[in-house]
N, C-alpha and C positions, 0 to 999 in steps of 0.2 A: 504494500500500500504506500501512496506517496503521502509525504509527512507534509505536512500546513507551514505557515510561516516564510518566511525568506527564504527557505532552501523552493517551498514550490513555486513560490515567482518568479525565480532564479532558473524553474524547469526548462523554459521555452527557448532561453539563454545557451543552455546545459547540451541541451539535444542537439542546435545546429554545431555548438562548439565540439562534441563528441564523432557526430557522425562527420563532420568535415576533417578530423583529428583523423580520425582511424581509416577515411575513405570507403565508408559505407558501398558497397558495389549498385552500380542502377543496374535499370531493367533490363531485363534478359533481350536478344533481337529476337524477331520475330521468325514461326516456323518457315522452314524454306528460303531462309536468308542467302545471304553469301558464305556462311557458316561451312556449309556441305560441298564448295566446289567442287568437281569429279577431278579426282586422281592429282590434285594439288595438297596432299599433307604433308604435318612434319614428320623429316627426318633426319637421318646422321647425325643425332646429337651425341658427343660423345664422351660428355660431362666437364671438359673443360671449355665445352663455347667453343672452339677451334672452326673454323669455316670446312666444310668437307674439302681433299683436295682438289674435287673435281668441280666444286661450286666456281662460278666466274662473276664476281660482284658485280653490279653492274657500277658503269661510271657516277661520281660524283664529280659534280661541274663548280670545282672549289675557286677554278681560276675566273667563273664569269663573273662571283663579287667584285674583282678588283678590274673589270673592264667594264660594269655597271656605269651608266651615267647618270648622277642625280641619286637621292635617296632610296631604299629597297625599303621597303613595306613587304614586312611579315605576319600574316596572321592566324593565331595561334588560339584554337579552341582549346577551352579547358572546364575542368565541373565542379572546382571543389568552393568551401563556404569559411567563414568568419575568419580565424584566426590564419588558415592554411591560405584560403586566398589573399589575403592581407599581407601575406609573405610573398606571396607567387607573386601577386604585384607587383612589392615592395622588389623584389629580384627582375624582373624588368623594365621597370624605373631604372633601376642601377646598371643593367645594362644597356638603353637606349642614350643613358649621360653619358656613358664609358666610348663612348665612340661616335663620330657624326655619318655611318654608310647606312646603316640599316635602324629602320624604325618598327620595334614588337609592338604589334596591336592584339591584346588579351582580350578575349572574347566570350562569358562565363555561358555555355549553351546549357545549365544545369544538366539533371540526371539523363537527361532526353538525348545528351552528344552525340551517343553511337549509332540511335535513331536516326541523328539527323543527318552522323556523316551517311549513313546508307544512302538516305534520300539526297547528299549532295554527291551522291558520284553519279546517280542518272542525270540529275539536274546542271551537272557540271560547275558546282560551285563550293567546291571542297575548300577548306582551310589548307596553310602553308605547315602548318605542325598540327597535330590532335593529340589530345594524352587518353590513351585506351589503356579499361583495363582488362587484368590476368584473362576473365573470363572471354575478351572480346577478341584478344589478337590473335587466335588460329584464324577467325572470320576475317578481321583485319588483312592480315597478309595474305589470306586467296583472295580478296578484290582486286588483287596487283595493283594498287593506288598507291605502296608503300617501299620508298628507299633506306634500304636497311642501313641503318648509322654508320655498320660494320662498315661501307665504302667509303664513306668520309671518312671515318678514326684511320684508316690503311691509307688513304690519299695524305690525310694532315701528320700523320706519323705517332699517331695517340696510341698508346701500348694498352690493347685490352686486358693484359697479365695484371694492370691497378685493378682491374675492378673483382670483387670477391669472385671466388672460383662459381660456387651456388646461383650467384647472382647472373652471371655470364651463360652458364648453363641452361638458368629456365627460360630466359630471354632469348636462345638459341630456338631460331624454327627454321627446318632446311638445312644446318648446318650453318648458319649465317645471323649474326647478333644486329635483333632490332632497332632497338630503343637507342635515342642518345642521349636519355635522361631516364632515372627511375624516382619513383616514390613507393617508398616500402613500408608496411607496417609487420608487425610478426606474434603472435599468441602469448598471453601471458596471464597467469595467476595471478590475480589481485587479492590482496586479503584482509583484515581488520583484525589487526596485532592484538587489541586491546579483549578482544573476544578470545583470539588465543590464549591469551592469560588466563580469561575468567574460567577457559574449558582445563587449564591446567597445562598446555601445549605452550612449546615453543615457539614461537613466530620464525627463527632463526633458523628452525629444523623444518621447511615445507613439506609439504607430501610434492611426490615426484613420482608415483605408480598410481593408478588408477585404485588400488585395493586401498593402499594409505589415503587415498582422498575419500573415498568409501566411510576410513576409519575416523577421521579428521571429521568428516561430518558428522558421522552417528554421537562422534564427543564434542560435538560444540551444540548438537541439538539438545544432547541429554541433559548438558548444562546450561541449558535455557539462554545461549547466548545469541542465538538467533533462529527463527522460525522454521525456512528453509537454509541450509548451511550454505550450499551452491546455486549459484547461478549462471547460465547460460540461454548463447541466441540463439536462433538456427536450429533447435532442434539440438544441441552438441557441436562442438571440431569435430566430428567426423571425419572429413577427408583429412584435416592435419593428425587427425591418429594414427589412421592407413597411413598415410606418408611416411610417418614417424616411425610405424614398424615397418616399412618397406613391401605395402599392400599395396595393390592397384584397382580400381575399380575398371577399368578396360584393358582388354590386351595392349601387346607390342608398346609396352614400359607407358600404358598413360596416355599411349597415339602418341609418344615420342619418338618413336621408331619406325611408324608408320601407323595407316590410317587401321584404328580399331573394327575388329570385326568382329567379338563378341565380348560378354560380359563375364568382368571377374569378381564381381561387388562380393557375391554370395559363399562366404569363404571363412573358416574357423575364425580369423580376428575380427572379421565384420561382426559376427553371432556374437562373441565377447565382446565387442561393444556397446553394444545393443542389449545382452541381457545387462551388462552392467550397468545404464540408463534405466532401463525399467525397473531394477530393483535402486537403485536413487530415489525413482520416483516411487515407487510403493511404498517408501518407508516414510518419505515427505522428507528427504533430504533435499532433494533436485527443485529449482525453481526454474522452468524451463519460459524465456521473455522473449520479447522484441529485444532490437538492438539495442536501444535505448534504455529498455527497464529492466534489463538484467544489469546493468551500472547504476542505473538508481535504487537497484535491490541491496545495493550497500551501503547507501543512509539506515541500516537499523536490518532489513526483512532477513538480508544473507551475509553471510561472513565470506566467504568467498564469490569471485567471479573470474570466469574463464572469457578473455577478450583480447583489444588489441593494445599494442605496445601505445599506439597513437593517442588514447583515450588519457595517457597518462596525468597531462595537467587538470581535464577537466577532471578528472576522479578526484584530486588534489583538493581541488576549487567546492565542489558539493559536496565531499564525506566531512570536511571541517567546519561545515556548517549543520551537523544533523546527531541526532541523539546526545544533547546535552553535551557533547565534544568528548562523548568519549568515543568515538568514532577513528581508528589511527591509521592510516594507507600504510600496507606494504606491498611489496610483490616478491614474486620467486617464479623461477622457472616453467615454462608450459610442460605438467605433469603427463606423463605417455602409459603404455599400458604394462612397461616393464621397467620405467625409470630409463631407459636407451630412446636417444631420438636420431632416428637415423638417416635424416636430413628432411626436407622439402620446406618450399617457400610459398608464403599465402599471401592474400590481403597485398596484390601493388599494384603499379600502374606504369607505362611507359611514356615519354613523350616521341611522336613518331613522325620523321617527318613525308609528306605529300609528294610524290614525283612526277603528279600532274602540272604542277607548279613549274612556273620559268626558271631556266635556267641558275640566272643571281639570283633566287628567292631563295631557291634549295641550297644554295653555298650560303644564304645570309640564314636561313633555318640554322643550320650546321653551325654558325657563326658563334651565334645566340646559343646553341647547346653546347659548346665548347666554352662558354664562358659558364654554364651551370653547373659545369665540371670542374673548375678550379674549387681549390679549396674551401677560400674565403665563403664560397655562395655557399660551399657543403656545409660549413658550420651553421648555415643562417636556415639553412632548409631544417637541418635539425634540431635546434633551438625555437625556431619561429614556427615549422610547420610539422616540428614532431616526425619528420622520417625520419629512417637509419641511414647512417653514411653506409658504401654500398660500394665506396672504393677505398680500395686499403689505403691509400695516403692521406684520403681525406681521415680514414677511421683512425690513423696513428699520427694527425697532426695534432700538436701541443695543444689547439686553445678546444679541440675536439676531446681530445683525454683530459684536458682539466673538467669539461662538463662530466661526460663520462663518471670520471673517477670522483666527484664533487657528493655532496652531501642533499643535494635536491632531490624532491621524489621522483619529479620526470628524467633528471640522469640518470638513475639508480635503476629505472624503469630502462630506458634507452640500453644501459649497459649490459643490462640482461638479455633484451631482445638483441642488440648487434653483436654479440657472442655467439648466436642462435644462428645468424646471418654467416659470421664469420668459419662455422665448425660445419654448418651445415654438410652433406654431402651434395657432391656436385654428380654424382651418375645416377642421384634420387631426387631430382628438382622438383620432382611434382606433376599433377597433371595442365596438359594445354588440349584441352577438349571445347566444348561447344555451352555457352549461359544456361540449358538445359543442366548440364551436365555437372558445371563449378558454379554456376552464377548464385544472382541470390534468392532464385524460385527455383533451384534446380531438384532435382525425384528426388534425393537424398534427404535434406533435408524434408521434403514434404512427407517422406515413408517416415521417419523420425518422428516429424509431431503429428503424423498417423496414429504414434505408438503411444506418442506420451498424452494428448488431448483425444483421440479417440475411440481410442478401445483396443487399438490391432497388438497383437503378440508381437514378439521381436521376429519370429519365422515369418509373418505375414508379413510386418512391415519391410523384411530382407525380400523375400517375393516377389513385393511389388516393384519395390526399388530396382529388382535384377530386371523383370520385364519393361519396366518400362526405360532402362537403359540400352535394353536389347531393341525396343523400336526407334530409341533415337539412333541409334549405331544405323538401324537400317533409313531412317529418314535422310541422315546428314551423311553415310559413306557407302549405302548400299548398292546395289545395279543396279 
């Protein structure tokens, strides 16, 4: 229940600064999109990003900026909200002073962007950059609308060995790396210290197995320190648990390896997840919300919540205002089902540039994302807009480890999740499938709060889940 007072006036505040924090995913495209091209999937990824040897970039036209006459005008759709846009401004402000060739024009098309870039490639009125996310860009890159960075960073001499191995990896589709900019959030346990205490627990000692979160909650319930002990969105992480033991919900590693052609959902670790949700929730451990009200479930209702690293300030901002202040933020690692995480990355976004675009637009796109790669701007995206840095020099520059290693909640936060980024494995990136599939209406989730809101067992709700991953497989890759 949300609590009265300044923390609820504070709600409306709370929500746009959360869901713009952690990058909320929009709507799924629509069936029958560009999603399913025939016989264009990814492949040859080979976990360190590497371009296959037989891939041939196509050209980057770096040299038509500097034979441009007159100003370039770039522009640059984007979706996010309050503080994250505020920064994303703020970082193209600073770069349109930084130089007199090329002028960014930021363009916010809200949650609707991917929608609308669809409708601007028939229309032929596509932006110069678009920032897509995880869920979008398989579809993305079969509209062939899209110049993979990879050929600028090899034209301008940018060494992709800075950027996390993980990172490189799940951005690889074709063998060939997209984005020339990322925004990443990553899974984290949030907790309220002060209830640890009261159950007799550690704060210091998290649970990091699914059974010890189990246990953690039957002792924080028993001692009346909060209602439901856990909270979560979505139905669960799900797919970041599969990840994390190195499970696939499709063949051929995820449609990394090629295009999926049947379904692996329904598999011993899926069942142990799923029975282990249901018994959460039979006992009234589990508070199973929206995005939004599983982080407000920790003004008082839950001791824990399972979210994103991004949420970090706003949970700062509302738990210190709720239950009489005994309310206290920690966090600790996203707990897996054996305490082993054995890589994959969720929750990002790319900025990508358009190669419908003239000539000097796509070298001044390039331009502009080459300057979002310096350091200085990494530190201000992760301060101002709550990403992780995502290239090792930025993540071991000085004024980056001093946040980092600092005494703030949101460091403290960051530092956990870019270690997550850093360790990850790179031949277990995750899946790049279809909005159906990852997005944030996709079966998974739906067969989940099937089980938890409406009655289905966890066999039923795996059942349905597999079938109807098996008609997407045949919608978006079939004959």
């Amino acid at each position: 229940m949300r609590r009265a007072g300044t923390v609820t006036r504070c709600l409306v505040v709370v929500a746009a600064l959360v869901l713009a924090a952690c990058g909320a995913p929009g709507p799924t495209s629509p069936p029958g999109g560009q999603s399913g091209a025939a016989g264009n999937f990814p492949s040859g990824n080979k976990g360190d990003g590497s371009a296959k040897p037989d891939v041939k970039l196509p050209n980057c036209p770096l040299d038509a900026l500097d034979k441009a006459k007159g100003k370039v005008r770039v522009t640059f759709w984007y979706r996010e909200t309050a503080e994250v846009e505020t920064t994303l401004l703020d970082l193209v402000k600073r770069y349109n002073a930084s130089q007199d060739k090329v002028e960014v024009v930021a363009q916010n098309q809200g949650d609707e962007l991917y929608l609308k870039y669809q409708s601007a490639i028939r229309d032929n009125q596509l932006p110069d950059i678009a920032q897509i996310y995880d869920d979008e860009i398989l579809s993305a890159v079969n509209t062939g609308t899209l110049l993979p960075a990879q050929a600028c960073m090899a034209k301008a001499g940018f060494d992709l060995d800075t950027l996390e191995p993980a990172v490189r990896s799940f951005y690889t589709v074709n063998g060939v790396f997209w984005p020339g900019y990322v925004g990443l959030n990553q899974p984290i346990l949030y907790i309220n210290a002060a209830d640890f205490r009261q159950a007799g627990l550690d704060p210091d000692k998290p649970p990091r197995t699914l059974d010890e979160l189990y246990k953690t909650a039957k002792a924080l319930k028993k001692a009346g320190a909060s209602e439901k002990p856990l909270a979560v969105y979505d139905g669960g992480p799900i797919m970041e648990w599969l990840t994390a033991a190195d499970k696939s919900i499709v063949n051929n590693n995820n449609g990394r390896t090629g295009a999926p052609t049947k379904s692996t959902f329904d598999n011993p670790t899926t069942h142990e997840i799923f029975d282990w949700l249901n018994k959460m929730d039979d006992e009234g451990l589990l508070l199973p919300a929206t995005f939004i009200d599983s982080l407000l479930a920790l003004q008082g209702k839950s001791s824990m919540a399972i979210h994103l690293s991004g949420a970090a300030s706003s949970i700062e901002v509302f738990m210190s205002g709720g239950k009489g202040g005994s309310l206290e933020p920690a966090a600790a690692p996203f707990p897996t089902l054996d305490g082993n995480d054995n890589g994959g990355l969720h929750h990002g976004n790319g900025f990508m540039i358009v190669n419908r675009s003239a000539p000097e637009v796509q070298a001044a796109a390039w331009d502009f994302l080459s300057f979002l790669l310096e350091p200085e701007q990494g530190l201000l995206w992760l301060t101002g807009a709550s990403y992780l840095p995502f290239q090792k020099n930025v993540a071991d520059s000085p004024a980056v480890r001093r946040f980092l290693e600092g005494k703030t909640f949101p460091g403290r936060v960051m530092a956990i999740a870019s270690k997550r980024i850093a360790t990850a494995n790179p031949d277990n990136p995750g899946p790049l499938l279809v909005p159906e599939l990852q997005g944030q209406s996709n079966v998974i989730k739906k067969a989940a709060e099937g089980m938890l809101f409406g009655g289905s067992s966890p066999d039923q709700a795996i059942d349905q889940a597999d079938d109807d991953i098996t008609k997407i497989i045949g919608q978006y890759w079939g004959d």
